[in-house]
C-alpha positions as YAML, in Angstrom:
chain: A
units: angstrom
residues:
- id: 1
  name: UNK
  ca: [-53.87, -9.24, -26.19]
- id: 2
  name: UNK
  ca: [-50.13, -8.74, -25.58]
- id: 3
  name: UNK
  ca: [-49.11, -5.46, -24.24]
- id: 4
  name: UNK
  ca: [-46.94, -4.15, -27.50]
- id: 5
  name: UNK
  ca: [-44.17, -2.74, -25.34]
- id: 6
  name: UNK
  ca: [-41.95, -1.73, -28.28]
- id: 7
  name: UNK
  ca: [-44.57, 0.25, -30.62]
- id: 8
  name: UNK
  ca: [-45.51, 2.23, -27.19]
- id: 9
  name: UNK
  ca: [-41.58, 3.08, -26.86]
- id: 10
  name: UNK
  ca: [-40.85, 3.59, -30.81]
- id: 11
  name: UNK
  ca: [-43.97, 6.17, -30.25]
- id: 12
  name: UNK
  ca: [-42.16, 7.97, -26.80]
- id: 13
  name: UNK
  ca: [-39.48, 8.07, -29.36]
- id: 14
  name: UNK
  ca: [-41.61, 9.82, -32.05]
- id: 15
  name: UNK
  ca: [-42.82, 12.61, -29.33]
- id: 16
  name: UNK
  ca: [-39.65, 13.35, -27.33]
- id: 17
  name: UNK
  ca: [-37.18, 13.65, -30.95]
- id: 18
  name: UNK
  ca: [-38.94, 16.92, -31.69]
- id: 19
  name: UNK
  ca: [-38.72, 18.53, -28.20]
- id: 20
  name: UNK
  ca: [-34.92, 17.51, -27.44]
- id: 21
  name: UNK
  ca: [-34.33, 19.75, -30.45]
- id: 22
  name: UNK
  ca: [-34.58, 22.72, -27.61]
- id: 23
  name: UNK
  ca: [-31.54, 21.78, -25.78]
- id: 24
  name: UNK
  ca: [-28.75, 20.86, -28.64]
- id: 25
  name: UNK
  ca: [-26.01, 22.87, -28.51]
- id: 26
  name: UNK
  ca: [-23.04, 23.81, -30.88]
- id: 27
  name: UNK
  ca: [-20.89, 23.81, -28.45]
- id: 28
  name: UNK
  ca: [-17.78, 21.09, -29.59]
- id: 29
  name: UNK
  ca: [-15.36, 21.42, -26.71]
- id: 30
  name: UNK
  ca: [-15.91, 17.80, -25.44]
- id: 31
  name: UNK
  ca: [-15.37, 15.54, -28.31]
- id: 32
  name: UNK
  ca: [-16.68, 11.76, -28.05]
- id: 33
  name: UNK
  ca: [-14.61, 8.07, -27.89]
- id: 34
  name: UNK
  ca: [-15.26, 5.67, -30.30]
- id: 35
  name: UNK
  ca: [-14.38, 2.17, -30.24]
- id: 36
  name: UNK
  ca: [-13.38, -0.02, -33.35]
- id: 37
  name: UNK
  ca: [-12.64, -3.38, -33.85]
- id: 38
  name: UNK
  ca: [-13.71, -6.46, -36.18]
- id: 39
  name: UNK
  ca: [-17.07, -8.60, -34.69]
- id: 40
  name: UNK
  ca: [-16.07, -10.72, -31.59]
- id: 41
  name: UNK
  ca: [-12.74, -8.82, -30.99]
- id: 42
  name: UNK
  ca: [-13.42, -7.95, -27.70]
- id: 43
  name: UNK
  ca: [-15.29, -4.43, -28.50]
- id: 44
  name: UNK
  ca: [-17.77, -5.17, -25.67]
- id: 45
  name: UNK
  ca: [-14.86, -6.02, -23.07]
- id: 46
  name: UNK
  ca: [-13.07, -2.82, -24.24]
- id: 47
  name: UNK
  ca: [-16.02, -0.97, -23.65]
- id: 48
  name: UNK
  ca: [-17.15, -2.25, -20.44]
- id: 49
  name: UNK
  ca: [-13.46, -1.47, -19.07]
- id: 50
  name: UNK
  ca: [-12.99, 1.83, -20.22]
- id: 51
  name: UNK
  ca: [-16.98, 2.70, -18.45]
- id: 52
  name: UNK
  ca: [-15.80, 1.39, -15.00]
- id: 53
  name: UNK
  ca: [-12.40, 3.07, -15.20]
- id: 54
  name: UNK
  ca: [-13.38, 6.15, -16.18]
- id: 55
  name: UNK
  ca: [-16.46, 9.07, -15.18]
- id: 56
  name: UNK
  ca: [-17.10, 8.89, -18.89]
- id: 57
  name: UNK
  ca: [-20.77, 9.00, -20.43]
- id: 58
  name: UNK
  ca: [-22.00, 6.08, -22.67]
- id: 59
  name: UNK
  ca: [-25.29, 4.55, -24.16]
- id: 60
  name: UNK
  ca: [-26.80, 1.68, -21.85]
- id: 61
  name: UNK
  ca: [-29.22, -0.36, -21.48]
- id: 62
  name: UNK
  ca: [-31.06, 2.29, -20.46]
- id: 63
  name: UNK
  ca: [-30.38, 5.32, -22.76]
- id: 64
  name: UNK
  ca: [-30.27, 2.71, -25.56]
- id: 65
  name: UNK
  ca: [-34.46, 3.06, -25.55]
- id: 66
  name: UNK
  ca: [-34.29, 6.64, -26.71]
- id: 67
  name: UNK
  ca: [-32.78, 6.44, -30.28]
- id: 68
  name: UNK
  ca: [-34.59, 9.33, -31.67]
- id: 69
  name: UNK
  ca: [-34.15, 11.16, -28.18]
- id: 70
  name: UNK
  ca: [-30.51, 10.47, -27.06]
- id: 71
  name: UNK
  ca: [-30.10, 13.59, -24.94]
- id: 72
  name: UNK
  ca: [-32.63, 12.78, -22.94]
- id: 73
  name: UNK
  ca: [-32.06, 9.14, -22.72]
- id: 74
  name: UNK
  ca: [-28.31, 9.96, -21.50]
- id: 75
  name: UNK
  ca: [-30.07, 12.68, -18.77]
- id: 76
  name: UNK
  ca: [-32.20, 10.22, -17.52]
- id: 77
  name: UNK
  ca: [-29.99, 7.43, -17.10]
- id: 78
  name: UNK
  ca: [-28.02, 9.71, -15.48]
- id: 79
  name: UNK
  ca: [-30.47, 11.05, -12.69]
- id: 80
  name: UNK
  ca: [-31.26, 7.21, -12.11]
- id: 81
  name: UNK
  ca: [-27.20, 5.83, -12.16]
- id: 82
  name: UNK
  ca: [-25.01, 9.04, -11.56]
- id: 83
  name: UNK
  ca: [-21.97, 8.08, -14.83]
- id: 84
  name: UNK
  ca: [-19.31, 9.14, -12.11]
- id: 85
  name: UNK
  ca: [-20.21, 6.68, -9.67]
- id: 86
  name: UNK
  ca: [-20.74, 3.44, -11.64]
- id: 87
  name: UNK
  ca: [-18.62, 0.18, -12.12]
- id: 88
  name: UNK
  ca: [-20.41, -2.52, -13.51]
- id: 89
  name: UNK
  ca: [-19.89, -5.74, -11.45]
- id: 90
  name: UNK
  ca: [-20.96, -8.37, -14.51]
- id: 91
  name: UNK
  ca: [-18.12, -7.90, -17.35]
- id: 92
  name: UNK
  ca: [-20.21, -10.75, -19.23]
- id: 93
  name: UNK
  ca: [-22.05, -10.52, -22.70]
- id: 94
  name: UNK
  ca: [-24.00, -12.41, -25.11]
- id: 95
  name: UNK
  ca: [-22.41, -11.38, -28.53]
- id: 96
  name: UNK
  ca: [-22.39, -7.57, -27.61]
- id: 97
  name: UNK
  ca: [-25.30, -7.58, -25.05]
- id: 98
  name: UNK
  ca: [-25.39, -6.66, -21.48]
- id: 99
  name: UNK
  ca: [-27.82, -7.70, -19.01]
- id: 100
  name: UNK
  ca: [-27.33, -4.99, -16.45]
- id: 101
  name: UNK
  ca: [-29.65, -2.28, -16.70]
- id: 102
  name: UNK
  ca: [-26.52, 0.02, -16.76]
- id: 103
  name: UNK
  ca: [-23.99, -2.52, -19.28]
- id: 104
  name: UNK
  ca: [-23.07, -1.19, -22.38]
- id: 105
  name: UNK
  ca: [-25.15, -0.80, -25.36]
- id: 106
  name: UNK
  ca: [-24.43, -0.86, -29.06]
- id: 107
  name: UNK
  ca: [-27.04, 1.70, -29.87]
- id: 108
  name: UNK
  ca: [-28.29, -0.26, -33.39]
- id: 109
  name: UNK
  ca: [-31.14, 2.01, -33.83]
- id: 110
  name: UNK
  ca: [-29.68, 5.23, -33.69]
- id: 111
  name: UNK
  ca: [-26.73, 4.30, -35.50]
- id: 112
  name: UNK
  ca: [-29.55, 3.06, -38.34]
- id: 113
  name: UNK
  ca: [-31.37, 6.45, -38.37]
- id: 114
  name: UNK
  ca: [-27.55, 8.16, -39.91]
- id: 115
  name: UNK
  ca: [-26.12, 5.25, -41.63]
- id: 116
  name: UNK
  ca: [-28.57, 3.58, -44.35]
- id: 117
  name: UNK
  ca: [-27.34, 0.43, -45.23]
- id: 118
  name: UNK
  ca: [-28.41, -1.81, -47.79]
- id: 119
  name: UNK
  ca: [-26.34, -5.22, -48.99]
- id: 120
  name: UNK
  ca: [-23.30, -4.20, -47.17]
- id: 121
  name: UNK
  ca: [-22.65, -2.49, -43.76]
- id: 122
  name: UNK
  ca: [-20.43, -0.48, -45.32]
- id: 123
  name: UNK
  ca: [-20.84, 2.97, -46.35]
- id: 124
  name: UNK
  ca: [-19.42, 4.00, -50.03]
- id: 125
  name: UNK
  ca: [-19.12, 7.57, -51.04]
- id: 126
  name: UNK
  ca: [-22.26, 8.08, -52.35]
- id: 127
  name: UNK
  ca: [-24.25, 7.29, -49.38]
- id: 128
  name: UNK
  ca: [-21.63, 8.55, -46.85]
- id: 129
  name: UNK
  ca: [-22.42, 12.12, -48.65]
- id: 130
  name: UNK
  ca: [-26.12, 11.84, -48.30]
- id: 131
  name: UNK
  ca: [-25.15, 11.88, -44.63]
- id: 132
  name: UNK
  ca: [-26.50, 15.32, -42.89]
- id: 133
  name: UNK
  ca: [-23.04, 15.52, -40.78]
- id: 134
  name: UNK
  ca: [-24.41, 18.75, -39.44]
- id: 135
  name: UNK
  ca: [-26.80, 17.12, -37.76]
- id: 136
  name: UNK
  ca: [-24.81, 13.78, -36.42]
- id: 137
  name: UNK
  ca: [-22.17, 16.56, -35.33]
- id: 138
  name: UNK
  ca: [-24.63, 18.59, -33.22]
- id: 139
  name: UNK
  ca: [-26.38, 14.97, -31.58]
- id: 140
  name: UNK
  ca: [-23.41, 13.60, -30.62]
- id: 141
  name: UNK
  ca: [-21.78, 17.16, -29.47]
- id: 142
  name: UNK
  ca: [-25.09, 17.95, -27.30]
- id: 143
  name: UNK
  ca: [-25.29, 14.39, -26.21]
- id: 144
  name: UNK
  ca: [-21.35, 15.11, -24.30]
- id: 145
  name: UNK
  ca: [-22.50, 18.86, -23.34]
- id: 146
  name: UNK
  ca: [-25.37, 17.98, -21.26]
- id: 147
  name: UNK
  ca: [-23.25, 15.11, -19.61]
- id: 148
  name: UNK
  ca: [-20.43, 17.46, -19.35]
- id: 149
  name: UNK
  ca: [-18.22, 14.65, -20.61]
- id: 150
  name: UNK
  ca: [-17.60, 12.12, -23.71]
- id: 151
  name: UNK
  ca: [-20.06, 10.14, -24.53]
- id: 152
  name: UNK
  ca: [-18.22, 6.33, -25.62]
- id: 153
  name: UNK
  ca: [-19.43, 4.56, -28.42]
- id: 154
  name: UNK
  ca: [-19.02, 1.17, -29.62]
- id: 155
  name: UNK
  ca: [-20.61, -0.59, -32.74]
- id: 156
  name: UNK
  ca: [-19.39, -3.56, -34.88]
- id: 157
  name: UNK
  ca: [-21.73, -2.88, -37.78]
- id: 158
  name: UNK
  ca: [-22.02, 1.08, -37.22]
- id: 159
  name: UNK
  ca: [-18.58, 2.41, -36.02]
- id: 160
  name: UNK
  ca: [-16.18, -0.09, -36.61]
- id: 161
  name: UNK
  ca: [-16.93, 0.14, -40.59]
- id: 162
  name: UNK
  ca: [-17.97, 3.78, -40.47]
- id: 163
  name: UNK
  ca: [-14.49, 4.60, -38.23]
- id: 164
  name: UNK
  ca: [-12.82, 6.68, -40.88]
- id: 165
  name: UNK
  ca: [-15.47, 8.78, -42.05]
- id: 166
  name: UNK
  ca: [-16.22, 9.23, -38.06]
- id: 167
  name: UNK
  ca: [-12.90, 10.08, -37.50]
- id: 168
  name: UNK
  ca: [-13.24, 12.65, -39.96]
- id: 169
  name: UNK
  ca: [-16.37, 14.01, -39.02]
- id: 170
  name: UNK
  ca: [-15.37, 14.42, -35.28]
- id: 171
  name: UNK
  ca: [-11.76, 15.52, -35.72]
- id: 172
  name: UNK
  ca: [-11.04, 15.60, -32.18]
- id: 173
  name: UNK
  ca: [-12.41, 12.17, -30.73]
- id: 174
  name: UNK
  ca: [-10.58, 9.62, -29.70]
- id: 175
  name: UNK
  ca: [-10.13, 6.38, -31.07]
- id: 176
  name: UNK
  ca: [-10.21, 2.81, -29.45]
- id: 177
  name: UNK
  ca: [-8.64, 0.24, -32.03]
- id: 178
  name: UNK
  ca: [-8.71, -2.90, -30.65]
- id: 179
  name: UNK
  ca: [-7.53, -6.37, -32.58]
- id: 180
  name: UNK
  ca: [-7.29, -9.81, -31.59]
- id: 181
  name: UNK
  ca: [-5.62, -12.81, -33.15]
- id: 182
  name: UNK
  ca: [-6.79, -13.07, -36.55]
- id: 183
  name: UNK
  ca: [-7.17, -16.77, -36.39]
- id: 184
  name: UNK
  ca: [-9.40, -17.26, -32.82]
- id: 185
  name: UNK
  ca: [-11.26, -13.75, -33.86]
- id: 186
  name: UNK
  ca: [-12.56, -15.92, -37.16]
- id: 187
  name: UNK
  ca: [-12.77, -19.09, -34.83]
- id: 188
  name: UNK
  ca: [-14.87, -16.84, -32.54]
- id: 189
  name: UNK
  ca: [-17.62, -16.16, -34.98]
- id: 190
  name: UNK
  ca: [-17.81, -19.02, -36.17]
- id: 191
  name: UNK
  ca: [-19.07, -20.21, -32.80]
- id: 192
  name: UNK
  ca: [-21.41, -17.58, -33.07]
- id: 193
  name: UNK
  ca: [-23.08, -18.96, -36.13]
- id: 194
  name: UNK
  ca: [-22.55, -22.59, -35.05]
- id: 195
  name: UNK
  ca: [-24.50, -21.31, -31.48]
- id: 196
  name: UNK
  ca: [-27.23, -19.59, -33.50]
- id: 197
  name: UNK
  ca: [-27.95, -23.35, -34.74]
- id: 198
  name: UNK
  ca: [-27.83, -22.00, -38.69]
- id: 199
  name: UNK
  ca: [-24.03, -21.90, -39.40]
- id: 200
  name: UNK
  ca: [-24.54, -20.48, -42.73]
- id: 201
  name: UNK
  ca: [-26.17, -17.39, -41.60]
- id: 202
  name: UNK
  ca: [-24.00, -14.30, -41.62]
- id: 203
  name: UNK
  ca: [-23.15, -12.58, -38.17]
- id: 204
  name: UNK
  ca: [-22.71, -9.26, -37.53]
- id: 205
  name: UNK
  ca: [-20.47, -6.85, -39.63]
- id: 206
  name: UNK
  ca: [-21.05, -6.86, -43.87]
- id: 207
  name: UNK
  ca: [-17.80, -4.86, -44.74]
- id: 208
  name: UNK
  ca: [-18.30, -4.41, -48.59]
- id: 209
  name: UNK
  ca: [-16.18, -7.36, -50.02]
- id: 210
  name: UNK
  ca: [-19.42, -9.61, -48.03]
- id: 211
  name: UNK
  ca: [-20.80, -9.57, -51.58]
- id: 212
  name: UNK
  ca: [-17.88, -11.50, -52.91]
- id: 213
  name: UNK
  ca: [-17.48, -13.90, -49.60]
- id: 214
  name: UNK
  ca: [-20.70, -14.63, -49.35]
- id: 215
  name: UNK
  ca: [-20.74, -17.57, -52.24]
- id: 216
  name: UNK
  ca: [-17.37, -18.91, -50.13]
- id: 217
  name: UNK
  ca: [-17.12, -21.51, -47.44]
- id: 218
  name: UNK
  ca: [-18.29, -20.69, -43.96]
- id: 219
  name: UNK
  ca: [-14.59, -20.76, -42.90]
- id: 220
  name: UNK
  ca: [-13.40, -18.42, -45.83]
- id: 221
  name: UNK
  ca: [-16.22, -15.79, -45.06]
- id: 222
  name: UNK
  ca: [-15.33, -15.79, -40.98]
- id: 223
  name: UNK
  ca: [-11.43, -15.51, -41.89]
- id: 224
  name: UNK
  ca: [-12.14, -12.99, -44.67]
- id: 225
  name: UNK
  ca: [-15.07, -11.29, -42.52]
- id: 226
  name: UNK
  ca: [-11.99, -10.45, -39.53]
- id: 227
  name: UNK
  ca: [-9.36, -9.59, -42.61]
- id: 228
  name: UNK
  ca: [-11.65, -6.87, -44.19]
- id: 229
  name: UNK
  ca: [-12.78, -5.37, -40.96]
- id: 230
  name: UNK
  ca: [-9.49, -4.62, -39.70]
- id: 231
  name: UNK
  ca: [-8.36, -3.76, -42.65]
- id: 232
  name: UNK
  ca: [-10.43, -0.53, -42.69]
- id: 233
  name: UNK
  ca: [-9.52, -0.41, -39.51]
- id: 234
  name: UNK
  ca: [-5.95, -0.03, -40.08]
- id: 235
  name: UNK
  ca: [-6.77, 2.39, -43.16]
- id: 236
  name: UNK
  ca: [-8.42, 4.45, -40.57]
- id: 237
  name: UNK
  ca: [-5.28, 4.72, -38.05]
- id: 238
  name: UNK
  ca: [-2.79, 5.27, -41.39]
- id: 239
  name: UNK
  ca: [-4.81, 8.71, -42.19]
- id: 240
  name: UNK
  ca: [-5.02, 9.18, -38.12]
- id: 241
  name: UNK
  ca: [-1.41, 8.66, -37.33]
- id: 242
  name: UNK
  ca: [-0.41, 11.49, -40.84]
- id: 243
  name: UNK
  ca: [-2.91, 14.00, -39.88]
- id: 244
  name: UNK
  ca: [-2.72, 16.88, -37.26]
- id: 245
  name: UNK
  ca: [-3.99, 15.25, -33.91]
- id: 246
  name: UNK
  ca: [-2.08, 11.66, -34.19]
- id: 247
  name: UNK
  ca: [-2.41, 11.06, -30.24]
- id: 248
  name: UNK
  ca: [-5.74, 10.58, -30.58]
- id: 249
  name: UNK
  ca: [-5.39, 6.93, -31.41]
- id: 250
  name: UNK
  ca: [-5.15, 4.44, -29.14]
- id: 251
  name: UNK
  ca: [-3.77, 0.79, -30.47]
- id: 252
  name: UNK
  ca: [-5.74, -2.35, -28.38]
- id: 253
  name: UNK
  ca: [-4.63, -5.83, -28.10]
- id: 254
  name: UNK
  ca: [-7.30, -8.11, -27.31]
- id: 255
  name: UNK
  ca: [-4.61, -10.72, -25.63]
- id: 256
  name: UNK
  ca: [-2.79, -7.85, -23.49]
- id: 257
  name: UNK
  ca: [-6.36, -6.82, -22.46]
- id: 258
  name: UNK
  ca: [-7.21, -9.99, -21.30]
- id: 259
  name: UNK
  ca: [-3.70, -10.35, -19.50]
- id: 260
  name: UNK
  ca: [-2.81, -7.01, -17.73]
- id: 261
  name: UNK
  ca: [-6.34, -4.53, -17.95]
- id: 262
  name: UNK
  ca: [-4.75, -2.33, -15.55]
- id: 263
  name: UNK
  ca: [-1.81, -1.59, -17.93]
- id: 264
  name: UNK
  ca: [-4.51, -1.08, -20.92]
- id: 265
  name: UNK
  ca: [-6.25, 1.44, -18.81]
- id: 266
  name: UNK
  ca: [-3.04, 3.28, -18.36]
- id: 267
  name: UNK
  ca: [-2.30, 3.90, -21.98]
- id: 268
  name: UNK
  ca: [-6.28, 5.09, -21.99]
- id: 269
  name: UNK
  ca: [-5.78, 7.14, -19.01]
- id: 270
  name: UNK
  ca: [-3.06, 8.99, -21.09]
- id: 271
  name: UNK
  ca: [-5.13, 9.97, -23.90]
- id: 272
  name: UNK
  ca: [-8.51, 11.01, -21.66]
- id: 273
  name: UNK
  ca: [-6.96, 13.05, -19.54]
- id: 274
  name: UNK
  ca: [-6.02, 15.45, -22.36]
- id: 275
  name: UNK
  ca: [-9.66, 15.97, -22.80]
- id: 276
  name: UNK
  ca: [-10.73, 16.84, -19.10]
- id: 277
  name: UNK
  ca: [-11.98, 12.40, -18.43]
- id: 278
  name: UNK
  ca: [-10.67, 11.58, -14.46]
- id: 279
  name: UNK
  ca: [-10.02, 8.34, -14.07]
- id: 280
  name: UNK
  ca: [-12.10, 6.15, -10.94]
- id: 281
  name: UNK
  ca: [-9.94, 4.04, -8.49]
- id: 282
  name: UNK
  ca: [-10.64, 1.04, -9.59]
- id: 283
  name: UNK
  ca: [-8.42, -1.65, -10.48]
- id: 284
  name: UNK
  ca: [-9.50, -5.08, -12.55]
- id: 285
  name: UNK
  ca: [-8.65, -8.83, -12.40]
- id: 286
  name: UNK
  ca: [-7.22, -10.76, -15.68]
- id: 287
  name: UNK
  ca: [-9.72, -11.65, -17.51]
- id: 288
  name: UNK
  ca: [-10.14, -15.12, -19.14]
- id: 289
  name: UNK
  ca: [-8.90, -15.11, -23.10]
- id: 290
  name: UNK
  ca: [-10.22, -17.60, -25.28]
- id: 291
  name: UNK
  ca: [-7.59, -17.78, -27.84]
- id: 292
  name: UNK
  ca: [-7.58, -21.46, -27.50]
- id: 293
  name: UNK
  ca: [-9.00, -24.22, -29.99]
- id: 294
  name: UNK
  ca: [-12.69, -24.33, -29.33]
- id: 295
  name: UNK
  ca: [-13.74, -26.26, -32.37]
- id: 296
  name: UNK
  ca: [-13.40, -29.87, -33.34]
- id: 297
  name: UNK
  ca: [-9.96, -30.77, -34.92]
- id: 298
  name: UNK
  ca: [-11.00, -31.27, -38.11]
- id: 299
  name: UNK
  ca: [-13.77, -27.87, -37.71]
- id: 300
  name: UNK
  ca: [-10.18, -26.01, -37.04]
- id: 301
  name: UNK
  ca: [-7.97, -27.00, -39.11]
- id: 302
  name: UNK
  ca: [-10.56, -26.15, -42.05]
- id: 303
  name: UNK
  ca: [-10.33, -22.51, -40.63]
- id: 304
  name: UNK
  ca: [-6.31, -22.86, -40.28]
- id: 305
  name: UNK
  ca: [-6.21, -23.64, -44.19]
- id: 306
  name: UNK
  ca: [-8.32, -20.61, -44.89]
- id: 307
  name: UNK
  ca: [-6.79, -18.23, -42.61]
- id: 308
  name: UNK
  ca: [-3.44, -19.21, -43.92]
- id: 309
  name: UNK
  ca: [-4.21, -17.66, -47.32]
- id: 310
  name: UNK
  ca: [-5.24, -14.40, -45.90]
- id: 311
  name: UNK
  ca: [-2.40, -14.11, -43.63]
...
C-alpha cells in the first residue's frame, strides 16, 4: 500500500496548531509585505527578487507544510536555511511553483483556512465579516515576531483579491503592486490553459465578475480575468494612496522588472528600510520578458479583438 504522505502531514498539522497557540504574541511592531498582482503577472518573479535581496522572512517550500502551524513551520525552516543568508540560485517557476526546497510558496492552504470561498475567489462583505481578524492579525503578527522580521506573502487567488481588506486589516504592511501589459498578461494565461491540454478550464484567480465571464469566449474571460484583477488592485492603491500611511505602496512594472531588477529593488529598498528590513549585497541579471506574441496569428489576434474592448 502507498505510504499516504499527505494525511500523515495534514495530521502533524492537526497536533502542532494547538500547541503553537503558546508562543503567539500581540506584539504588532513588525508589520508583514504583501504582494498583489493579476495571475501570471510576474507575482512569483517579484517575490523571488524581493527574498534574495532582502533578510526578509517568507513561506517556502518548506514552511508551506505547516498551514495550521505557521510559526513553527517559519522556525524550522529557519534553523535548517538561516532567512538572512539565502539567495535562491533558480528564479524559475511552473505557474507559481518553486522547486527549491527554499523557493517561494503561495501558501494555498493557509490562506483557505481564513478566506472561504465558494463560486468566486473573491470575498464580498458578508463573508469578509465572518472573518475572525483577531485571529489572522495575531498569526501573521507572531509569525514576523518570532522571525524578528516581515514575513512576505504572495497569493493570486488569496491576496491579490483579498488586498484591500488586507490592507485594512494590517494597516502598516507594505504593499507590492505589480502589473504587466494587459494584453501578454491575458496572452500569458491563456498558455496556461492551452499547456494544461483543457483550454476551457479556468486558471487561477475567480475575481467576482467570473460568474458573468464564464459563459464568454476563452479569449474574453483571459482579457476580462487580467481587467478585473487589477482593477481591485488599483481600488486598493486609490484608498492606500488617501489614507494616513500612503508610502506604504509600492507601484511594480512587470517590463521594468524584467529590464533593470536592480533599480526595482531600489524603490523596495526605500520602503523596507523604514520598517527595520537590511538589504543583502546582491545584485541580479535582466531577466528574460515574454511580452512577445507566443500564440498563433490567428490565436492572437482573437485575443487583440477582445482586449481592445476592455482597454
Amino acid at each position: 500500500m502507498k505510504f499516504k504522505t499527505h494525511e500523515l502531514i495534514a495530521r502533524m498539522n492537526e497536533i502542532l496548531s494547538g500547541k503553537e497557540k503558546e508562543f503567539y504574541t500581540d506584539d504588532k511592531s513588525i508589520p508583514p509585505v504583501f504582494i498583489a498582482g493579476a495571475p501570471r503577472s510576474g507575482t512569483t518573479l517579484l517575490y523571488q527578487i524581493l527574498v534574495s535581496a532582502f533578510d526578509i522572512g517568507y513561506i517556502d517550500n518548506i514552511s508551506a507544510k505547516f498551514w495550521e502551524a505557521p510559526v513553527f513551520g517559519l522556525v524550522l525552516s529557519n534553523e535548517i536555511f538561516p532567512f538572512g543568508e539565502r539567495v535562491l540560485t533558480d528564479y524559475r517557476s511552473e505557474y507559481g511553483f518553486t522547486k527549491e526546497p527554499t523557493g517561494p510558496h503561495e501558501f494555498g492552504y493557509f490562506w483557505k483556512r481564513w478566506f472561504k470561498y465558494s463560486n468566486t475567489h473573491e470575498l464580498d462583505e458578508d463573508k469578509l465579516n465572518q472573518i475572525d481578524s483577531d485571529k489572522l492579525t495575531k498569526v501573521i503578527y507572531s509569525m514576523n515576531s518570532v522571525l524578528n522580521k516581515p514575513v512576505a506573502f504572495k497569493n493570486a487567488v488569496a491576496v491579490s483579491l483579498q488586498i484591500k481588506y488586507l490592507a485594512e486589516t494590517f494597516p502598516e504592511a507594505v504593499i507590492l503592486s505589480i502589473e504587466r501589459n494587459p494584453l501578454y498578461n491575458a496572452q500569458s494565461i491563456l498558455e496556461a490553459r492551452i499547456k494544461s491540454g483543457n483550454p476551457e478550464e479556468w486558471f487561477s484567480a475567480k475575481p467576482k465578475e467570473y460568474e458573468t465571464l464564464k459563459s464568454k469566449s476563452i479569449y474574453e474571460q483571459v482579457v476580462g480575468q487580467v481587467y478585473y484583477c487589477n482593477e481591485r488592485i488599483s481600488e486598493t492603491k486609490t484608498v492606500i494612496l488617501h489614507s494616513e500611511n500612503p508610502q506604504r505602496l509600492v507601484e511594480i512594472k512587470y517590463e521594468e522588472l524584467c529590464e533593470n531588477p536592480d533599480k526595482v529593488v531600489d524603490l523596495i529598498a526605500e520602503k523596507l528600510s523604514e520598517i527595520g528590513v537590511k538589504r543583502k549585497n546582491t545584485q541580479f541579471k535582466k531577466f528574460n520578458s515574454t511580452n512577445n506574441i507566443r500564440l498563433k496569428k490567428e490565436v492572437f489576434e482573437k485575443l487583440e479583438i477582445e482586449y481592445n474592448k476592455y482597454y
